[in-house]
LOMAR-850806 format. One record per residue (C-alpha): residue number from 1; residue in one letter; x, y, z. Coordinates in nm, 2 decimals. Layout:
// LOMAR-850806
[NUM,"A",[X,Y,Z]]
...
***
This chain:
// LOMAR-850806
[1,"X",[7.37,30.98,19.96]]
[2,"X",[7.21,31.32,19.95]]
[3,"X",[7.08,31.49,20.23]]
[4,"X",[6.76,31.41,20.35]]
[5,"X",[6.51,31.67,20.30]]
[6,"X",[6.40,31.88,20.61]]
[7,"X",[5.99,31.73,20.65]]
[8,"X",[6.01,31.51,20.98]]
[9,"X",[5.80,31.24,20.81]]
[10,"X",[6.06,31.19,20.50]]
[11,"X",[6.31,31.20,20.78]]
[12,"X",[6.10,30.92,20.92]]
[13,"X",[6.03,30.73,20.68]]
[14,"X",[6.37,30.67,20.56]]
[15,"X",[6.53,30.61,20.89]]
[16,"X",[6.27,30.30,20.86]]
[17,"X",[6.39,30.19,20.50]]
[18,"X",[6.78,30.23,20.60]]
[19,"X",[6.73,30.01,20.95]]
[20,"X",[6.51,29.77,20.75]]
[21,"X",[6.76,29.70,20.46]]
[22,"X",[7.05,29.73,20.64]]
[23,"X",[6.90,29.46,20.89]]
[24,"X",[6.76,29.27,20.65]]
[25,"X",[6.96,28.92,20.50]]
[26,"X",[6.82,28.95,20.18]]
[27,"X",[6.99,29.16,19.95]]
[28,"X",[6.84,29.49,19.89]]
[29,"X",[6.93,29.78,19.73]]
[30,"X",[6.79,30.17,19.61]]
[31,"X",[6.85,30.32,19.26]]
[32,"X",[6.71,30.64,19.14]]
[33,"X",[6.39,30.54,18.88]]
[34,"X",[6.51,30.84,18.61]]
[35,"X",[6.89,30.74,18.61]]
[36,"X",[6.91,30.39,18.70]]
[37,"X",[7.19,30.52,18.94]]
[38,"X",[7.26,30.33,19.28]]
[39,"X",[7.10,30.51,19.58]]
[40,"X",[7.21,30.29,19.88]]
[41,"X",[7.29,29.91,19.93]]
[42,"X",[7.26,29.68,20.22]]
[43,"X",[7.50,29.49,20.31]]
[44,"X",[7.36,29.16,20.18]]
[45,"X",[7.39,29.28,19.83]]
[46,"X",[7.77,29.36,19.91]]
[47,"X",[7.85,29.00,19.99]]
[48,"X",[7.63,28.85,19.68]]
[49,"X",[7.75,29.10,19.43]]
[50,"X",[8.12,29.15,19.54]]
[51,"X",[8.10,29.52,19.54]]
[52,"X",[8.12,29.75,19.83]]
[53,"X",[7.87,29.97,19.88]]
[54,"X",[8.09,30.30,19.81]]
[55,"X",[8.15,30.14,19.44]]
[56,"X",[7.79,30.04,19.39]]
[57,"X",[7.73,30.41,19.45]]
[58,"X",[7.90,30.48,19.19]]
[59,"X",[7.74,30.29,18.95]]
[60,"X",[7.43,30.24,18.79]]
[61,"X",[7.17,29.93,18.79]]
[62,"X",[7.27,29.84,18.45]]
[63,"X",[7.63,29.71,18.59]]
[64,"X",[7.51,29.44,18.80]]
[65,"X",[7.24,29.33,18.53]]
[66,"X",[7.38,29.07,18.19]]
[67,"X",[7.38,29.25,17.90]]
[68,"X",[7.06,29.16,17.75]]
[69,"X",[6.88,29.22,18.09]]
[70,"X",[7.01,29.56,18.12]]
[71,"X",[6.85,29.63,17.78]]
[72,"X",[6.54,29.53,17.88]]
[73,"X",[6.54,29.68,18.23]]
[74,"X",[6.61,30.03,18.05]]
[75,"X",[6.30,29.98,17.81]]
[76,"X",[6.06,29.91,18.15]]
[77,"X",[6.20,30.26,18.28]]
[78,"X",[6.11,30.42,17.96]]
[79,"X",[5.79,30.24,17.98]]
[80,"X",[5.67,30.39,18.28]]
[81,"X",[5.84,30.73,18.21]]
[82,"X",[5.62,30.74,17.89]]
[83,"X",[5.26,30.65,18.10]]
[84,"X",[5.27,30.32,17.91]]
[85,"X",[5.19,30.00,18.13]]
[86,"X",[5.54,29.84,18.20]]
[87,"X",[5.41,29.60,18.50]]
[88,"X",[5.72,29.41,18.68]]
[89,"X",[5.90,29.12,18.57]]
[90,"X",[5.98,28.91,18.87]]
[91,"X",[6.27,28.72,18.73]]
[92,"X",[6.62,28.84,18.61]]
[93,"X",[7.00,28.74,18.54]]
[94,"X",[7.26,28.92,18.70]]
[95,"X",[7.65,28.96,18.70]]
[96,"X",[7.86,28.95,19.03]]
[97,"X",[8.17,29.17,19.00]]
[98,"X",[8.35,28.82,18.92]]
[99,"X",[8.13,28.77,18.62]]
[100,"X",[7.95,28.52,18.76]]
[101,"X",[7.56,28.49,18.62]]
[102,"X",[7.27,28.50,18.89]]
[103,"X",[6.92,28.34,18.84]]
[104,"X",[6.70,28.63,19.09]]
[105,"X",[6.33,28.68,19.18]]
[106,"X",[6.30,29.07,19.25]]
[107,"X",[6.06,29.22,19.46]]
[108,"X",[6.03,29.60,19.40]]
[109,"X",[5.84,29.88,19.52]]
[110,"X",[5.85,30.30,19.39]]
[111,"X",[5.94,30.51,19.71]]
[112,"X",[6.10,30.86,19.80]]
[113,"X",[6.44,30.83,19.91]]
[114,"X",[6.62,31.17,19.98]]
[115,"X",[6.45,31.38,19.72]]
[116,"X",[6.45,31.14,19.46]]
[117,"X",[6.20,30.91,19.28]]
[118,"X",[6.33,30.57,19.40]]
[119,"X",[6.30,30.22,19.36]]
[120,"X",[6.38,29.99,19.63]]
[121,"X",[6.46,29.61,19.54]]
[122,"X",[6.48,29.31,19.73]]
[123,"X",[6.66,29.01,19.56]]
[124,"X",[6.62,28.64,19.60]]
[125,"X",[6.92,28.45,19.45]]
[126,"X",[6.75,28.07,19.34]]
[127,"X",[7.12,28.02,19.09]]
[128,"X",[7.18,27.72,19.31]]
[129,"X",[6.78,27.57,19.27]]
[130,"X",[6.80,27.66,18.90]]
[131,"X",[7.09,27.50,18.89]]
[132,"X",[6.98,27.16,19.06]]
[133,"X",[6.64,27.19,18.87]]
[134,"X",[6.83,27.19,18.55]]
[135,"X",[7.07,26.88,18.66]]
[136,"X",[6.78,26.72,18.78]]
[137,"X",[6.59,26.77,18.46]]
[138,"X",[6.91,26.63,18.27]]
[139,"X",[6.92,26.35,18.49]]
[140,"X",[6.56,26.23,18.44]]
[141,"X",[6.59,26.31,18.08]]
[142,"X",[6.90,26.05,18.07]]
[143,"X",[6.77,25.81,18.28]]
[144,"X",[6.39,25.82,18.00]]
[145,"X",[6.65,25.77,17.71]]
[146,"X",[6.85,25.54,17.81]]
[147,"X",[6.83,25.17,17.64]]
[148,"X",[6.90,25.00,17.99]]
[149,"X",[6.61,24.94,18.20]]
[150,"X",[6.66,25.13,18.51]]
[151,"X",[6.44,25.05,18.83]]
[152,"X",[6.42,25.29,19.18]]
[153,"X",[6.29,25.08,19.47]]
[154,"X",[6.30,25.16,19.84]]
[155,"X",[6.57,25.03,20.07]]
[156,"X",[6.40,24.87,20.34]]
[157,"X",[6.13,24.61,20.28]]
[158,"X",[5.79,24.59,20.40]]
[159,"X",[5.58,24.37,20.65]]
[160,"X",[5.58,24.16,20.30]]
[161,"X",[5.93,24.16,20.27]]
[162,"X",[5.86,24.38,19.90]]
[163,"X",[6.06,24.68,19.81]]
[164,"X",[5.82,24.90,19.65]]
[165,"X",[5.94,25.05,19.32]]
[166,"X",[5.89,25.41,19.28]]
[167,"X",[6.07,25.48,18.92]]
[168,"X",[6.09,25.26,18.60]]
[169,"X",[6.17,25.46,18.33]]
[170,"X",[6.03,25.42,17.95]]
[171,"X",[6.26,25.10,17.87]]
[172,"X",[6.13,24.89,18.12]]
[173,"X",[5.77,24.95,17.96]]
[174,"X",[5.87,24.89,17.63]]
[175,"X",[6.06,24.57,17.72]]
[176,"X",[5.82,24.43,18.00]]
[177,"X",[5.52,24.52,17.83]]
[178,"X",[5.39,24.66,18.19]]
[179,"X",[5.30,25.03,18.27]]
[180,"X",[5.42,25.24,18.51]]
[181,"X",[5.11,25.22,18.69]]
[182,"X",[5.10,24.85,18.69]]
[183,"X",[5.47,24.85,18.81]]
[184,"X",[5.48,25.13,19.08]]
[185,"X",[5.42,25.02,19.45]]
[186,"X",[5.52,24.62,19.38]]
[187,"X",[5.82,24.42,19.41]]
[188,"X",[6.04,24.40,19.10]]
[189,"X",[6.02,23.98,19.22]]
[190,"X",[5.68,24.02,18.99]]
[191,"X",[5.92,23.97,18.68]]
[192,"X",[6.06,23.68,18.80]]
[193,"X",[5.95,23.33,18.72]]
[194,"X",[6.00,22.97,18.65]]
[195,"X",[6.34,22.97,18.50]]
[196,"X",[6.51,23.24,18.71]]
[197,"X",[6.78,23.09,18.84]]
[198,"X",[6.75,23.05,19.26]]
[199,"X",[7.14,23.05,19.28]]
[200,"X",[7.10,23.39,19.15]]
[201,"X",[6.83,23.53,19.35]]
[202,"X",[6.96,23.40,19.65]]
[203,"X",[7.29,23.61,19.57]]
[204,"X",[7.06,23.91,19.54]]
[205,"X",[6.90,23.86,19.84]]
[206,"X",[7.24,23.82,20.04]]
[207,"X",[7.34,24.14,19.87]]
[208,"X",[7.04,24.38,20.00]]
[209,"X",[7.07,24.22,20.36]]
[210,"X",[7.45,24.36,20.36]]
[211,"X",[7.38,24.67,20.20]]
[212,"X",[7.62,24.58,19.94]]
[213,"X",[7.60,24.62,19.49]]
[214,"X",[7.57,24.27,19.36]]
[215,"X",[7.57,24.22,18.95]]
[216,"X",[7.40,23.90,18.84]]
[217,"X",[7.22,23.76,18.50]]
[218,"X",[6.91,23.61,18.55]]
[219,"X",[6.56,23.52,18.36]]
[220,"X",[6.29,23.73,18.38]]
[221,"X",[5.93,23.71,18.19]]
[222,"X",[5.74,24.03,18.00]]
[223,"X",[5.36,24.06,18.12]]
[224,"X",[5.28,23.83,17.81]]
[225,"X",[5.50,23.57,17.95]]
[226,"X",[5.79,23.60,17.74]]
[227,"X",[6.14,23.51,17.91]]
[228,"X",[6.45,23.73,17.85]]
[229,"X",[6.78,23.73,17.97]]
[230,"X",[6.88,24.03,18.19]]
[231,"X",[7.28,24.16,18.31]]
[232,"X",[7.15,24.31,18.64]]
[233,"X",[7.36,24.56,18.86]]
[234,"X",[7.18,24.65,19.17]]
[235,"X",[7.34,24.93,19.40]]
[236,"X",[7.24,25.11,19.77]]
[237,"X",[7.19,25.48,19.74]]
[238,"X",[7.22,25.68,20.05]]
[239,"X",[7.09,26.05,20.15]]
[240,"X",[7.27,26.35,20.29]]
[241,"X",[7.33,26.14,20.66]]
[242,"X",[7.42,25.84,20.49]]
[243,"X",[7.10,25.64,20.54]]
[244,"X",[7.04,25.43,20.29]]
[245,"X",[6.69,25.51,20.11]]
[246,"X",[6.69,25.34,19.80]]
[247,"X",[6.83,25.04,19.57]]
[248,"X",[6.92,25.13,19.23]]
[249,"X",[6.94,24.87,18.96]]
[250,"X",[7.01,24.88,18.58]]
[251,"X",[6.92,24.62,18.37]]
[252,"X",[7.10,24.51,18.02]]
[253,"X",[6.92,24.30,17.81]]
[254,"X",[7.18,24.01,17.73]]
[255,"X",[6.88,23.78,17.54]]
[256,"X",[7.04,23.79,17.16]]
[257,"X",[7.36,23.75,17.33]]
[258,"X",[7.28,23.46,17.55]]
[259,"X",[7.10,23.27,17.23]]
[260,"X",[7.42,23.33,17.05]]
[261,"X",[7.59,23.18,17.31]]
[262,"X",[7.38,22.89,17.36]]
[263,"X",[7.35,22.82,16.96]]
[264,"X",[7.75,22.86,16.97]]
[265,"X",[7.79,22.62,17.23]]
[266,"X",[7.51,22.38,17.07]]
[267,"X",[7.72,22.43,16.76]]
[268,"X",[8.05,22.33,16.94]]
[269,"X",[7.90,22.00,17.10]]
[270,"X",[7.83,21.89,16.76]]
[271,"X",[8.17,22.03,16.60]]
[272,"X",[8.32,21.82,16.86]]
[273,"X",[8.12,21.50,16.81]]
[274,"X",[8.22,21.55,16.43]]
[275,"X",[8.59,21.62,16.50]]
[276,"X",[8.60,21.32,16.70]]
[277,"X",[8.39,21.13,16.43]]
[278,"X",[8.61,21.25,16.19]]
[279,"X",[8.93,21.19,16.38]]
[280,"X",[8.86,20.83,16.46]]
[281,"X",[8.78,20.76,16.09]]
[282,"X",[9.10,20.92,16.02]]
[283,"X",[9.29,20.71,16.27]]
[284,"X",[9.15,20.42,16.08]]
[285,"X",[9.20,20.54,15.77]]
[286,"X",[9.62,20.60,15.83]]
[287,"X",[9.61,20.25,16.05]]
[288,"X",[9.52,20.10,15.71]]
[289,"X",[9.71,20.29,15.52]]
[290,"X",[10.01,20.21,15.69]]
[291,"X",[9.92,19.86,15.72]]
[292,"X",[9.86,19.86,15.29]]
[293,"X",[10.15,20.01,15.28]]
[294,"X",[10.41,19.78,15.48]]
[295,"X",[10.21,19.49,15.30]]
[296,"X",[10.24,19.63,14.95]]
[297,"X",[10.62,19.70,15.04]]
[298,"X",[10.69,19.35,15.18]]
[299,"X",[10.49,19.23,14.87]]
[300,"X",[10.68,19.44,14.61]]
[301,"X",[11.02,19.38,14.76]]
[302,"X",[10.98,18.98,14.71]]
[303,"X",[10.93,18.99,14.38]]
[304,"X",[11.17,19.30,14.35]]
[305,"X",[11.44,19.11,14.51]]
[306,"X",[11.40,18.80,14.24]]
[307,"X",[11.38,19.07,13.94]]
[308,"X",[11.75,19.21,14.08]]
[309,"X",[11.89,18.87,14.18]]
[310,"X",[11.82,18.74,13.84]]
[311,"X",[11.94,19.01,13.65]]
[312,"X",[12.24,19.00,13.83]]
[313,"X",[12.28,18.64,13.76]]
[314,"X",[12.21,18.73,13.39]]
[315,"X",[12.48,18.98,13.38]]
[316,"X",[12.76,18.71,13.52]]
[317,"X",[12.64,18.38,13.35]]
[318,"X",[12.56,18.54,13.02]]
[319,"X",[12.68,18.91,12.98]]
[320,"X",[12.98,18.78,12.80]]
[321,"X",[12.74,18.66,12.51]]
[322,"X",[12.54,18.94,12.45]]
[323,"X",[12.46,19.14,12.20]]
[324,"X",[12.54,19.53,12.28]]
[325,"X",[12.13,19.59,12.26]]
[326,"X",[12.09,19.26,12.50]]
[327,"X",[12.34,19.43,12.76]]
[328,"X",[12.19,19.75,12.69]]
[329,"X",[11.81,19.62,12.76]]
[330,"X",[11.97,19.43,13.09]]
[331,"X",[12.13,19.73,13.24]]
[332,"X",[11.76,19.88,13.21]]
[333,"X",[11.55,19.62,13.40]]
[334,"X",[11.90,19.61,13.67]]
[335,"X",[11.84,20.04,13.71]]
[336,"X",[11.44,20.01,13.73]]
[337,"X",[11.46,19.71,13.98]]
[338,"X",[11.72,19.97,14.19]]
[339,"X",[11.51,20.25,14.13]]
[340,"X",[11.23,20.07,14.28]]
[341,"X",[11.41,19.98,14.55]]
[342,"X",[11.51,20.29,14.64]]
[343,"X",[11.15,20.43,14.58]]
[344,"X",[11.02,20.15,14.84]]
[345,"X",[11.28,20.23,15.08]]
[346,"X",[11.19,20.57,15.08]]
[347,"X",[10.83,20.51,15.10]]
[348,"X",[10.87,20.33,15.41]]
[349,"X",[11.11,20.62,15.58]]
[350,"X",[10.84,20.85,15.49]]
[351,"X",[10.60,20.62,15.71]]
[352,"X",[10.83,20.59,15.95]]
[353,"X",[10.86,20.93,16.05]]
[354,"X",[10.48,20.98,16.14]]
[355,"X",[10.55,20.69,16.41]]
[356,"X",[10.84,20.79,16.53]]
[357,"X",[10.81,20.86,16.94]]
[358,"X",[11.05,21.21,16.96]]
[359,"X",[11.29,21.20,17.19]]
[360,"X",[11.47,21.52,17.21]]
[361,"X",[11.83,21.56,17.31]]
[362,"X",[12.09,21.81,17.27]]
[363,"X",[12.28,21.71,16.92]]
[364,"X",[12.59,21.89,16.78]]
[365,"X",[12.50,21.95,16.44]]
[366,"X",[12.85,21.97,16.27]]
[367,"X",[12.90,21.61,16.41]]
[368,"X",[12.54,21.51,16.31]]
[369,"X",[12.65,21.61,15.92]]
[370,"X",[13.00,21.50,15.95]]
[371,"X",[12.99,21.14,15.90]]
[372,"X",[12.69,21.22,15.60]]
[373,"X",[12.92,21.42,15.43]]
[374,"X",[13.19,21.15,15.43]]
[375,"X",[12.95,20.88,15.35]]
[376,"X",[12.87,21.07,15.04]]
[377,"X",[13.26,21.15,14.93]]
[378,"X",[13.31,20.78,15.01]]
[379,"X",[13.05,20.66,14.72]]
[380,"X",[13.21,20.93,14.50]]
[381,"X",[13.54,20.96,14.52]]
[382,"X",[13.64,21.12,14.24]]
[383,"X",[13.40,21.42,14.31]]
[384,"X",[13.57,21.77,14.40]]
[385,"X",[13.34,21.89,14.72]]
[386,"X",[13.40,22.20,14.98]]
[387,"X",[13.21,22.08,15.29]]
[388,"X",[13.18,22.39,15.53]]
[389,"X",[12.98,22.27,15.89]]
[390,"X",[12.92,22.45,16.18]]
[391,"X",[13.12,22.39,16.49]]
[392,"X",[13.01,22.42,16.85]]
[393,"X",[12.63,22.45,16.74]]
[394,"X",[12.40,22.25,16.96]]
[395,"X",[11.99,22.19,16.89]]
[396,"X",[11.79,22.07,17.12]]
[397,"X",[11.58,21.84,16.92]]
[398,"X",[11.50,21.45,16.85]]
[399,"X",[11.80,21.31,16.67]]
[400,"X",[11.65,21.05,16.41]]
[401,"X",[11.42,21.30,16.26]]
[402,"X",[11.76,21.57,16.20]]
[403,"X",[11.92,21.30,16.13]]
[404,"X",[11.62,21.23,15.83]]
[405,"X",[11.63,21.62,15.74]]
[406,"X",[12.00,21.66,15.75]]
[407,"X",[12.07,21.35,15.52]]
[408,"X",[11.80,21.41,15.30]]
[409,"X",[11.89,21.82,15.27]]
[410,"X",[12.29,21.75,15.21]]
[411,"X",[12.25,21.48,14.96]]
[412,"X",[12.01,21.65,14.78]]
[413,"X",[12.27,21.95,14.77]]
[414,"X",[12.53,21.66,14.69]]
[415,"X",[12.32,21.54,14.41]]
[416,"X",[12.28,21.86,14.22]]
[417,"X",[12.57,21.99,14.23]]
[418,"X",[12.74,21.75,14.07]]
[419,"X",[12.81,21.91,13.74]]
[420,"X",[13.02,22.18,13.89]]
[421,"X",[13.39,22.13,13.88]]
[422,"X",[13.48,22.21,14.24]]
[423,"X",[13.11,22.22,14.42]]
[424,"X",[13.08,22.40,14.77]]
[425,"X",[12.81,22.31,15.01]]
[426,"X",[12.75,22.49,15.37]]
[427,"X",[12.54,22.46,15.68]]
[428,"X",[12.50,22.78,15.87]]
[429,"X",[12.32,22.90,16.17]]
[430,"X",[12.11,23.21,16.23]]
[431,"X",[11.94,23.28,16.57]]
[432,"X",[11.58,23.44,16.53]]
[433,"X",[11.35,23.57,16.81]]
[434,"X",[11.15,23.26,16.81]]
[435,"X",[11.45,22.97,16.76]]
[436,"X",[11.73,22.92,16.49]]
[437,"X",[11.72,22.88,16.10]]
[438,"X",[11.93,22.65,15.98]]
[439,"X",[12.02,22.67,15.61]]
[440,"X",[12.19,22.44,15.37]]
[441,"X",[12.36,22.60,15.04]]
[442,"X",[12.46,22.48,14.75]]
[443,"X",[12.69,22.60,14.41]]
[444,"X",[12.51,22.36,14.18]]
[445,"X",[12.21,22.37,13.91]]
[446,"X",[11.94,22.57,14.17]]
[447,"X",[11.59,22.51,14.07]]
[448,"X",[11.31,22.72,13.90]]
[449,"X",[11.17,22.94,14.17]]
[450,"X",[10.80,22.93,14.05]]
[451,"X",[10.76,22.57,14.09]]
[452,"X",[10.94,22.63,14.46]]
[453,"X",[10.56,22.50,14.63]]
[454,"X",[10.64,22.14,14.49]]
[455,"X",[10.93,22.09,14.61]]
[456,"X",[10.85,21.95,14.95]]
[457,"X",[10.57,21.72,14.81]]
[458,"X",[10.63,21.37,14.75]]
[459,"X",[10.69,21.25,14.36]]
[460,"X",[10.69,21.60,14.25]]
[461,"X",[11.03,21.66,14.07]]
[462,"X",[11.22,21.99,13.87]]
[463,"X",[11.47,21.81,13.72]]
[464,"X",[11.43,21.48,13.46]]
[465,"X",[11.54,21.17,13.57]]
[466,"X",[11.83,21.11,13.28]]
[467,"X",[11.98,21.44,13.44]]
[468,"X",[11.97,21.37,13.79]]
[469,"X",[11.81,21.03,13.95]]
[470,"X",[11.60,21.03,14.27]]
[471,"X",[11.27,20.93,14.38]]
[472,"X",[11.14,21.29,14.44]]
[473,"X",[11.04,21.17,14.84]]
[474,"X",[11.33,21.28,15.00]]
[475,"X",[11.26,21.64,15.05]]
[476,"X",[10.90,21.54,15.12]]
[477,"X",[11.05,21.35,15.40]]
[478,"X",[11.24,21.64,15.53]]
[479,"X",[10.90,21.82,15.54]]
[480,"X",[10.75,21.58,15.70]]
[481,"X",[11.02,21.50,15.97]]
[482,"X",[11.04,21.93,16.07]]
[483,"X",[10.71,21.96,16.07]]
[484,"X",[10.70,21.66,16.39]]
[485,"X",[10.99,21.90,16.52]]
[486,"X",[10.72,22.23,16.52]]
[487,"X",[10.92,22.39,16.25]]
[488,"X",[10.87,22.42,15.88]]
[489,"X",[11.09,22.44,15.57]]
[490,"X",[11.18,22.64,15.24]]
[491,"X",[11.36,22.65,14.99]]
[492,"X",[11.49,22.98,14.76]]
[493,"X",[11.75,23.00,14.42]]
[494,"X",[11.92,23.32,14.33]]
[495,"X",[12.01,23.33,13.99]]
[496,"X",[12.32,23.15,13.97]]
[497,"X",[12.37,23.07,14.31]]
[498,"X",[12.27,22.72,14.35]]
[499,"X",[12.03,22.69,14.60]]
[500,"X",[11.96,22.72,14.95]]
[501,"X",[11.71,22.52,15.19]]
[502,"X",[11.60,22.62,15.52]]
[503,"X",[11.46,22.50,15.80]]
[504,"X",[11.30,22.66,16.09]]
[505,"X",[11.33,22.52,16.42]]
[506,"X",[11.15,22.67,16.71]]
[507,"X",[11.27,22.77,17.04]]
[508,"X",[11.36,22.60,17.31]]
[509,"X",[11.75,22.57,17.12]]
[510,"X",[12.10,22.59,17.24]]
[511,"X",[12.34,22.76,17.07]]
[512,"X",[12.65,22.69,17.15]]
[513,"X",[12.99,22.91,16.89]]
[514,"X",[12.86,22.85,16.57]]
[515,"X",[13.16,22.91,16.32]]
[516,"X",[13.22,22.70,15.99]]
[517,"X",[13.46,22.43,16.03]]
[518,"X",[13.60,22.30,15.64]]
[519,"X",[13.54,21.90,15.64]]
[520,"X",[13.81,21.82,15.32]]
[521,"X",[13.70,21.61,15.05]]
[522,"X",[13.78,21.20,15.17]]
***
């Protein structure tokens, strides 16, 4: 700072400014009016500003002010060195050293400060209230937009036991069909009503007598009368001292989801009564199904018997006498009467196997197929077949029904491969991640791969009868008899490779060392 000028009343007067701002809390500080330049600081304006006073000194106004501010604060000097009416704008934004902005309310007054035309200001820093005014302007601007219905009521209840609301926002209008000024003051019990549940208001109630959040869905009714369904979270809020002062509670409306629910569940009850409606007709329906059909078999087979007994007879007594198109015409009614036979027989296993009570047990599957295989070479000797079985491979499953797949599965691969010289046919293994696949492979004829779907149904066959006989149920019976086992069956035919079925069965299994073991021809 210059030196003060000689007249003992400047002298004066500024030993009164310096004590006062160097006393003073509030930041002050002196800048020249003509060059904006820093005259003196107080100490306060060190510690807000982060500069010392010897580098304030030198510096001008300009350095402490935002960019735009020091701008303006230029065009006030101007202003006033010009005779034009400038007056003084009160607030302003300045920059600490570290860059950080300030919200100030400045106070300043022309004065003579060592010779020069001065300014002294005084600076009230209101960052920190700008800052909460802003947050709390945000936060009441949320809580006005937001869908949930939001209610403010004090803590502690009155000689009427009410907590008083003090804040709805506009949701709770627009749902309840009340106004604020019909809401404010009263208990939000008011929307309450005939079908709010007690169960739930008594939770509530235990919850504000422990000072503790409490979420429950309850009924409450719009000033018309209207019910609707509420998801309610009610929690304390406390002060600075940890007092608690107020409850704060958001409401959801859960209505549309609540009538969903109920029309879902009204909709189940009467699913259910049809299911079972349905199901007992069904019952009912395979009870006399299976009662027509061991009647119709028992009925069949009678008559069946007689038709094969009696061409049997015909063949011994009178074979010798007939004409080659008499013996021709008897071998047909002897191969219908087996073929129905056969057809019956197969009828009833199918039956069977939804009757069946499963009993599952570990079964080795080579020995399961062994004895098949040889019953097969047995009835055809002459037959040149390569039998390769697992050894060592154990499924845990019930025995009749792989018994029904396996025999099913390995004559149908004995069948059709029957025009092959020297026919091969495999069972193999193949662990998956949710049980084993077990696959039986054939070198015969294979089968058209677009008609794959009907293979597994019953009376649906690829091949004509004169080329290969069957009754077209036995792979419907393997179908049927992995399905009771959880598992489920297919079938695939590379181009000549025969054809391969497989059947999927699901875990628990036990797999024991599953390596093919040649069976030789019988």
């Amino acid at each position: 700072m210059q030196d003060a000028p000689n007249h003992p009343d400047a002298v004066g007067q500024e030993a009164v400014y310096r004590e006062l701002y160097l006393q003073l809390p509030l930041p002050c500080w002196v800048y020249d009016r003509e060059t904006l330049a820093f005259l003196d600081a107080n100490p306060a304006a060190e510690r807000l500003y982060g500069y010392s006073r010897a580098e304030l000194l030198e510096m001008d106004v300009c350095d402490i002010y935002s960019p735009a501010e020091a701008g303006r604060l230029r065009a006030l000097r101007d202003a006033r060195a010009a005779g034009e009416p400038a007056g003084d704008r009160i607030d302003w934004t300045h920059r600490t050293r570290a860059g950080v902005d300030l919200s100030v309310h400045v106070k300043a007054a022309d004065i003579d400060w060592a010779g020069h035309a001065a300014r002294i200001v005084f600076v009230t820093d209101f960052t920190e209230q700008r800052t909460a005014a802003t947050e709390i302007k945000l936060l009441y601007e949320c809580l006005e937009t937001a869908d949930d219905m939001i209610f403010v009521t004090r803590a502690n209840a009155d000689a009427h036991g009410d907590r008083p609301i003090v804040y709805v926002n506009a949701s709770v209008e627009r749902r309840t069909g009340y106004s604020r000024a019909e809401l404010l003051g009263r208990d939000p019990r008011m929307l309450q009503g005939p079908d709010t549940d007690p169960v739930e208001r008594q939770r509530i109630r235990a919850a504000l007598t422990r000072w503790q959040p409490v979420t429950v869905e309850l009924v409450n009714y719009t000033r018309n009368g209207e019910p609707y369904w509420v998801e309610m979270t009610i929690s304390p809020v406390a002060d600075e001292t940890g007092c608690y002062r107020y409850w704060f509670s958001v409401e959801r409306d859960i209505t549309a989801r609540k009538q969903a629910s109920q029309a879902l569940q009204a909709s189940h009850g009467e699913l259910e009564e049809r299911v079972n409606a349905r199901t007992q007709e069904l019952q009912r329906t395979v009870r006399d199904l299976e009662f027509f059909n061991r009647a119709v078999a028992h009925d069949l087979q009678n008559p069946l018997n007689g038709v094969r007994g009696f061409a049997e007879l015909m063949a011994l007594k009178h074979g010798p006498t007939l004409n080659d198109d008499g013996r021709r015409m008897l071998g047909l009614i002897r191969r219908s009467a087996d073929q129905m036979h056969h057809i019956i027989q197969d009828l009833l296993s199918l039956g069977r196997i939804n009757r069946m009570q499963l009993r599952p047990v570990d079964v080795d599957v080579g020995e399961l197929c062994r004895p098949l295989i040889g019953a097969l070479q047995r009835a055809q000797p002459q037959r040149q077949v390569q039998s390769l079985l697992p050894a060592g491979l154990t499924v845990h499953a019930d025995l009749q029904l792989l018994g029904a797949v396996f025999e099913n599965l390995l004559g149908n691969a004995w069948k059709y491969s029957a025009h092959v010289p020297v026919a091969r046919i495999e069972l193999s293994a193949r662990p998956c991640a949710a049980g084993l696949v077990l696959t039986v492979a054939d070198n015969g004829c294979g089968f058209d791969t677009t008609a794959a779907h009907a293979l597994f149904t019953p009376f649906q066959r690829l091949h004509a009868q004169a080329e290969f006989e069957g009754t077209g149920i036995g792979l419907a019976t393997v179908a049927r008899a992995v399905e009771r086992l959880q598992g489920w069956a297919w079938a695939d035919s590379p181009p000549g490779q025969g054809a391969r079925f497989h059947v999927f069965l699901p875990a628990p299994v036990g797999l024991g060392v599953a390596t093919p073991d040649a069976v030789q021809p019988a």
